[in-house]
C-alpha positions as CSV (number, residue, x, y, z in Angstrom):
1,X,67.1,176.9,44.0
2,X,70.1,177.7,46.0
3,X,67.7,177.6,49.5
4,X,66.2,174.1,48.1
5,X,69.0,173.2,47.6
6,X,70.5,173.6,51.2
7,X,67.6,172.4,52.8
8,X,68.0,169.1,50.9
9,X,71.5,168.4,51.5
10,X,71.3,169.5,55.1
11,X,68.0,167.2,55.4
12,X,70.3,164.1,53.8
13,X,73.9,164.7,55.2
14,X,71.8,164.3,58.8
15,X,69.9,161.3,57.7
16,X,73.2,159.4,56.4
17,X,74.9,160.8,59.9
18,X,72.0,159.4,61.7
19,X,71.9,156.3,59.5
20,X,75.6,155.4,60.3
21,X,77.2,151.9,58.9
22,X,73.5,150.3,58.4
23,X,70.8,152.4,57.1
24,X,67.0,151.3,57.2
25,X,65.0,150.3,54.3
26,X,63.5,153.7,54.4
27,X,67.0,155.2,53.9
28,X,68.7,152.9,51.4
29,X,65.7,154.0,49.1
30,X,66.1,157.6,49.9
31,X,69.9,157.5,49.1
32,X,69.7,155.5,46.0
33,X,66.6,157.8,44.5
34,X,68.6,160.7,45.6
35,X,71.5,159.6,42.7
36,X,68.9,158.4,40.4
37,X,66.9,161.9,40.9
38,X,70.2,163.9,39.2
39,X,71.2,161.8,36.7
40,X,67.1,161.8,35.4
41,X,67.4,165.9,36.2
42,X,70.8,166.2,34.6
43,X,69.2,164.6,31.4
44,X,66.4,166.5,31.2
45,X,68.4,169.6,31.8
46,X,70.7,168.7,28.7
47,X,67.7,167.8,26.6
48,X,65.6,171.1,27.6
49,X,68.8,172.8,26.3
50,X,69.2,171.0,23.2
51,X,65.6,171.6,22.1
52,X,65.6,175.6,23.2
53,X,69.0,175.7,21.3
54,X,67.4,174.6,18.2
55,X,64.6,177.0,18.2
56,X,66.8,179.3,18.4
57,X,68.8,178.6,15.8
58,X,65.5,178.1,13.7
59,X,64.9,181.8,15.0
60,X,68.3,182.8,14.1
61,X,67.8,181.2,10.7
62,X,64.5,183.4,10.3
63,X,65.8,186.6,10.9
64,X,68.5,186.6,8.9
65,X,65.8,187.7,6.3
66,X,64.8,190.9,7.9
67,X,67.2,193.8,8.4
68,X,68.6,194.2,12.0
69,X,71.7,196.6,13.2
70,X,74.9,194.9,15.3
71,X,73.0,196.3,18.2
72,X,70.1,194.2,17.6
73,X,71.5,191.0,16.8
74,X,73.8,191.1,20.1
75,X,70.4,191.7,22.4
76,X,69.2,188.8,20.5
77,X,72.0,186.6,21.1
78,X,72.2,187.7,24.8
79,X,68.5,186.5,25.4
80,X,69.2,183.5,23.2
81,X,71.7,182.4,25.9
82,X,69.4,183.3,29.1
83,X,66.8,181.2,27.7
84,X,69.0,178.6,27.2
85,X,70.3,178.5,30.5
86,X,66.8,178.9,31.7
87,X,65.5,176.3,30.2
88,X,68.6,173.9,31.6
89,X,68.0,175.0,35.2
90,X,64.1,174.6,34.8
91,X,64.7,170.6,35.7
92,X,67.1,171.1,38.3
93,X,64.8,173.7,39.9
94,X,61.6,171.8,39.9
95,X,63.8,168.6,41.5
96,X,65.1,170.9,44.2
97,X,62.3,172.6,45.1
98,X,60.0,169.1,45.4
99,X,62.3,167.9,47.5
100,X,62.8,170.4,50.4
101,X,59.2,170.4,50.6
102,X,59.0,166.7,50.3
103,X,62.2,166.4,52.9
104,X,60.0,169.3,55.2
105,X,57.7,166.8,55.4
106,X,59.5,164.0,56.2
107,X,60.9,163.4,59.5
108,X,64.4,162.0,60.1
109,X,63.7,158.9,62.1
């Protein structure tokens, strides 16, 4: 994500530069989708984390009915949180990656 990422930025800090005081048609859409794009990603992100929280919990819930040791139930917690992350980044991820290979595409003027 972090290479997407750059390559996105990079690709848009250029355009605006290139752009100056009066960006194109082109560009105004590109800059506007570009703040629309996070705050869609952003909410998916929180939602994907919600949900995976909640199975976990119903997970959590479940096993409390079988026996487990401390040692157990920390691994369990550990990979409780990496999913959770996971499945926050997923969003964020798929956005980056689409568009450095949209932006690869796309040439500046």
């Amino acid at each position: 994500m972090s290479v997407a990422a750059s390559q996105v930025i990079a690709h848009r800090v250029t355009r605006m530069a290139l752009a100056g005081g009066a960006p194109n048609a082109r560009d105004r859409k590109e800059f506007t989708g570009m703040v629309v794009e996070k705050q869609v990603a952003f909410a998916q992100s929180w939602m994907n984390m919600f949900a995976e929280g909640v199975r976990l919990q119903q997970q959590l819930a479940l096993s409390m009915w079988l026996p487990a040791t401390s040692r157990q139930r920390s691994a369990q917690a550990k990979k409780a949180a990496s999913r959770i992350t996971a499945a926050g980044l997923a969003p964020i991820h798929r956005k980056a990656v689409a568009n450095a290979k949209r932006l690869g595409r796309t040439k500046l003027r």
